[in-house]
Every structure is written in C-alpha cells, then in structure tokens.
N, C-alpha and C positions, 0 to 999 in steps of 0.2 A: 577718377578711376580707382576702382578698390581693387585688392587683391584679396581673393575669396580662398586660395589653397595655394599651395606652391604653384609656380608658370601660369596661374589662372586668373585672370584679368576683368571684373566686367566695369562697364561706363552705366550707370542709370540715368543719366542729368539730360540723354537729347532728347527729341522730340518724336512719337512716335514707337518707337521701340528702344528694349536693352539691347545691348551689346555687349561683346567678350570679346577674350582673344585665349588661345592656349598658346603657352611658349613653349618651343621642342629646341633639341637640338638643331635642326635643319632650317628651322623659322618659326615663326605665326600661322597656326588656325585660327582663322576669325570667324565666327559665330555670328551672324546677322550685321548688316550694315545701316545706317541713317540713310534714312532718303532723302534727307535737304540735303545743301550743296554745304551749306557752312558747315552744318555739324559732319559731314563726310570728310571735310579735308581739315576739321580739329581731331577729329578721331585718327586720320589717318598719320597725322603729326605725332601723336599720342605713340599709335606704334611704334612707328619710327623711333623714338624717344625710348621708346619698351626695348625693340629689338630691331636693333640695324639689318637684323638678314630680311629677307625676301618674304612676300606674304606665300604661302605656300599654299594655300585655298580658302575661300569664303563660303560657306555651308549658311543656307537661304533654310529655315524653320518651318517655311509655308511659303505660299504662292502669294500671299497677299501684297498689294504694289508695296504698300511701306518698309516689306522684308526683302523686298527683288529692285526696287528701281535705284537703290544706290550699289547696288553691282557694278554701274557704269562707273563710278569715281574709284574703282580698286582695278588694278592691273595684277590678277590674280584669277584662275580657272574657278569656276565655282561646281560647286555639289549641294544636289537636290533630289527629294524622289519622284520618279519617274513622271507621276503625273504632272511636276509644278515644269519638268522641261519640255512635257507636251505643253503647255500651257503656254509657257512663253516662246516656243516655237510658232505658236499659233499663231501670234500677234508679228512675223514678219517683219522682225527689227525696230519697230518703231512703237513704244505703247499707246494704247488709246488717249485721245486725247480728253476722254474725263480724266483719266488718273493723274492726266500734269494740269488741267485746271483746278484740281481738288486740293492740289500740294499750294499753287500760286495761291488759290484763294484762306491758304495758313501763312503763309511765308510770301507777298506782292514783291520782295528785293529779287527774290531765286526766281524768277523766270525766265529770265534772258538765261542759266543756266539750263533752267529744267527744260529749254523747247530744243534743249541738242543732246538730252537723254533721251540713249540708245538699250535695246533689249541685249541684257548680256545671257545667254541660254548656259544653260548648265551642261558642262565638261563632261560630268560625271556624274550618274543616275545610278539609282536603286530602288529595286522593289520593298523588301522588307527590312535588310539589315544591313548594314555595312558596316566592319571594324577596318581602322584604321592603324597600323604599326609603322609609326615613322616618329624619328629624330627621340626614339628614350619613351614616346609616348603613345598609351594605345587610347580612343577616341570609338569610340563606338556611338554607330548613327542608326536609331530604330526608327520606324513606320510607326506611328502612333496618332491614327488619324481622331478627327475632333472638331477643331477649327477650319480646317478643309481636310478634303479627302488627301493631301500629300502633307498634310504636317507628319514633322520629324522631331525626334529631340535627340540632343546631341550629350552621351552619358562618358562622362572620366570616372570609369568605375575604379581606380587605385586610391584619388580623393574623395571619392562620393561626392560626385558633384555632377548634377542634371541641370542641362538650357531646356526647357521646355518651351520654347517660344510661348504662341498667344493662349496654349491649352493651360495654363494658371497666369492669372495677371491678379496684381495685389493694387485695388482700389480703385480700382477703373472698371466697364462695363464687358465683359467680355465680347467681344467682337463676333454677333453671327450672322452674319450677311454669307457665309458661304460652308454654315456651320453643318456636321451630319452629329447630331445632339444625343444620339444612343449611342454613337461610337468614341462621342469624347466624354461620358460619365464611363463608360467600361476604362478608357483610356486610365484615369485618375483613379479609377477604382486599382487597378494593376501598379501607378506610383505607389499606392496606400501601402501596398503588401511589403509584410516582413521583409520579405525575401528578395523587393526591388531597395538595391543600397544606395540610397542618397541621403545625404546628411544634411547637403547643400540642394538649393533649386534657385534656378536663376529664373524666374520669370518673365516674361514676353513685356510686361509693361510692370514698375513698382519696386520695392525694396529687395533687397535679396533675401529670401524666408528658406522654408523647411515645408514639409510633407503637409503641415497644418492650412496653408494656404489654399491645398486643393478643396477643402471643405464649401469655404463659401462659393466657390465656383459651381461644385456640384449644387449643392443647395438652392444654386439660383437657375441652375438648367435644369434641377427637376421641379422647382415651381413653373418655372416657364412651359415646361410639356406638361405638365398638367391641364395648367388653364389654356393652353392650345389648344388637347388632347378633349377639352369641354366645348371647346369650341367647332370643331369639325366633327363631333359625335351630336353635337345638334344641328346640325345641317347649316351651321352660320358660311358665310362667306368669306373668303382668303380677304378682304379687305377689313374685314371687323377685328381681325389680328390686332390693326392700329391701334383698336379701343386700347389695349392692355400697355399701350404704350406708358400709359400715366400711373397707369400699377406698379411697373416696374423699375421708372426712370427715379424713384428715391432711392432706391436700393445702392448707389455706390453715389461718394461725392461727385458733383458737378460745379465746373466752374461756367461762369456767365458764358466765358470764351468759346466754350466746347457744347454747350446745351443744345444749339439749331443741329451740328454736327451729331452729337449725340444720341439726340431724339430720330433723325432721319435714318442711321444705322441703327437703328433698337427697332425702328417701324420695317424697313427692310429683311432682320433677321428674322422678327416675330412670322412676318411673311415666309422665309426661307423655312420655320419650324413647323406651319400648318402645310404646307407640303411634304414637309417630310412624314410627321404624323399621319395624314391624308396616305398616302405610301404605304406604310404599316399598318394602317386600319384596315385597309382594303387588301394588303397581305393575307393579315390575319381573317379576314373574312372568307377568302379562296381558298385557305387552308381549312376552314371549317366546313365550308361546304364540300371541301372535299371527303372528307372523313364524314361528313352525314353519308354522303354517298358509297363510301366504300364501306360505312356502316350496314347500310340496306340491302348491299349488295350481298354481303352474307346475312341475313337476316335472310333472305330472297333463297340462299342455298339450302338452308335450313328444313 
C-alpha cells in the first residue's frame, strides 16, 4: 500500500483492479474493491490497520463485475452513477453466473466463496456530479463516461489527485467490451486540459502516473476507430472486427496467463466498436440527407 498524498491510500499489487482509500476525520472512502475473496479480506485487513473507524462508503468507478462484485465482502453503503445502480438492480440480487465462472476460472480456491456473492446495489446514485464534504474532506465524484456509459472518477481536488478507474490503465489493454470510444477520448481529452488539476492519477489497472498516461490510451482508441471506422464503410461485416484482433493484441504486454482471456475481450470490444461506429455513420448519413433536403427545399423557394 503506498501513500500517494496525505489520507490517500492506493494498493496496486491485486488482481484485477487498483484500489484506494481516502482517510477523513469520520473514516475511510474506499475507491473500488477486489473482486477475489482473498484479495478482499487483505485489503480489508489493510484498512483496518490504516483506520480503525468505519468504512464510510465504497464508490464502484464502473459497472464492470471486477469493480462491483466485491461490494459484497465490505459492510459499507456504496455510491455509483445512476446507470451502474440500474444495472445491478437488474440482476435481482444474484450475478450472472458467467461473471462468477469467469472469476473461478482465474482463482479455482475462491469458489466455494464466490457461489455465495450477493449483488450489493448502490445506496447512493448520481447523474452527473456529486461533491462530497465530510470528516475534513471534500471528494468530488464526476460522470465521465468512456469505459461504459456510468464510469466515474473520483477527484481530491486539494491534493490533485484523480481515480480514474479503467478510462487510463498503464500497460494493460484497455478493456472495451462495453466501451462508448467517442466519449472516452473526449473524456481524456478534458483530463488533458490545463485547467483539470491533477498532479496525481490513479489508474484502473498499473502504476500510479500523471496526465502523460492518458496518451497511449487515446492513441490506441483512435487507431482502433479507425480501422473499424474502414471497416464498416466498406460494407465488411461485425465479424471481420476479429481480423484486427492480431493488429492490436502487441500493442501492450501479454503474459502467457492472460493471452486466451485477452484475446476474447479485444474480439468482443472490437465488436462493441463496429457498432458503435455503424451508429455514427448512419447518424451522420441522416443528418446529411437531411440538410440535402432542407437544401432543395429553399432552392425550390427560390
């Protein structure tokens, strides 16, 4: 566990995702949780060891399971925006059971735990912003969609210090299996700016870095809509996405361990990207033909 500014806490070493904690007068904010069982309850030990008082809320970065299914090992309200509580209100207390074969087949010991995780839905929802003033400490939680439509990042504007969850991750592939890819380069485009104060950025998965991080990110989601964006303008099909799989899958280190897992999330997202492009092309088409049309129309008055 490093300490990255004063009260501010993150863990990088578990599986999955980073983690923090902010320490206030009143307790612990903790900033995303591990979804294995073991790394939940070292981490939770961790606190403990940090600050005897109470967790006072666990704030979930995105909806994705590895950022929501260990809710269940914390006894603390959590905060999320509003889409990630429809989300897991959806799921009816119980997750799907890919999400806990997915986890068993990384971790074979944690099953017998993970088949008695529970949906824990979020206390507390927001649409666009939420600031927090409690225990000495203000916490400001924005809307900064990207990685899905409810990622958040969680800013301590007095340290300059940003959790961006998965919308910057340092050396790992960025996760788009549920990505909206125009709205997470605008995202990082807004980190960039003078005017947004972070010194610090904790990322979703990798080292603790700075501003510079969001670079390769971008760079690697605007090659990716490119060669998508070539791809659904020549009439190819949502399955030839796959092809690009081998174009892209050098692009960050791969360990042997993670490669099958890898590849299946890269073939997924690419998929998730020709639709969404597919989207915008066909946007942008109905908007042109509209404008021929309201063209002609005065042309017609004339």
């Amino acid at each position: 566990m490093e300490q990255i500014a004063p009260g501010i806490y993150v863990e990088t070493s578990y599986r999955a995702v980073n983690v923090g904690a902010i320490v206030t007068d009143r307790g612990l904010i903790v900033v995303d949780v591990p979804p294995f069982p073991t790394d939940a309850r070292r981490w939770r030990l961790r606190l403990a060891q940090l600050n005897p008082g109470r967790i006072l809320f666990v704030i979930n970065t995105d909806g994705h399971r590895d950022r929501v299914m260990g809710n269940h090992w914390f006894d603390a309200p959590v905060i999320a925006h509003e889409t990630v509580g429809e989300k897991l209100r959806s799921y009816n207390g119980a997750f799907p059971q890919a999400f806990i074969d997915a986890l068993v087949a990384r971790d074979p010991e944690a099953a017998e735990d993970l088949a008695h995780v529970r949906v824990v839905v979020p206390e507390v929802t927001f649409s666009r912003k939420l600031t927090l003033h409690i225990g000495g400490r203000t916490v400001v939680l924005m809307h900064m969609p990207g990685p899905t439509s409810g990622s958040i990042w969680v800013m301590c504007p007095t340290e300059a210090v940003v959790f961006t969850g998965a919308s910057v991750v340092c050396g790992v592939h960025p996760n788009l299996m549920e990505a909206e890819t125009k709205a997470w380069l605008e995202s990082l485009v807004e980190l960039r700016r003078d005017r947004f104060r972070a010194r610090i950025v904790v990322p979703g998965r990798g080292p603790i870095t700075d501003k510079s991080a969001t670079e390769p990110v971008s760079n690697y989601l605007r090659q990716i809509r490119t060669r998508v964006r070539s791809l659904v303008q020549a009439g190819r099909p949502r399955s030839e996405a796959a092809s690009l799989v081998a174009e892209f899958l050098p692009l960050f280190p791969i360990s042997e361990e993670t490669r099958d897992r890898t590849q299946r999330r890269l073939k997924t997202g690419l998929e998730r990207v020709y639709e969404e492009i597919k989207a915008e092309l066909s946007k942008e088409a109905k908007a042109e033909n509209l404008k021929a049309v309201k063209k002609g129309e005065r042309e017609e008055k004339r």
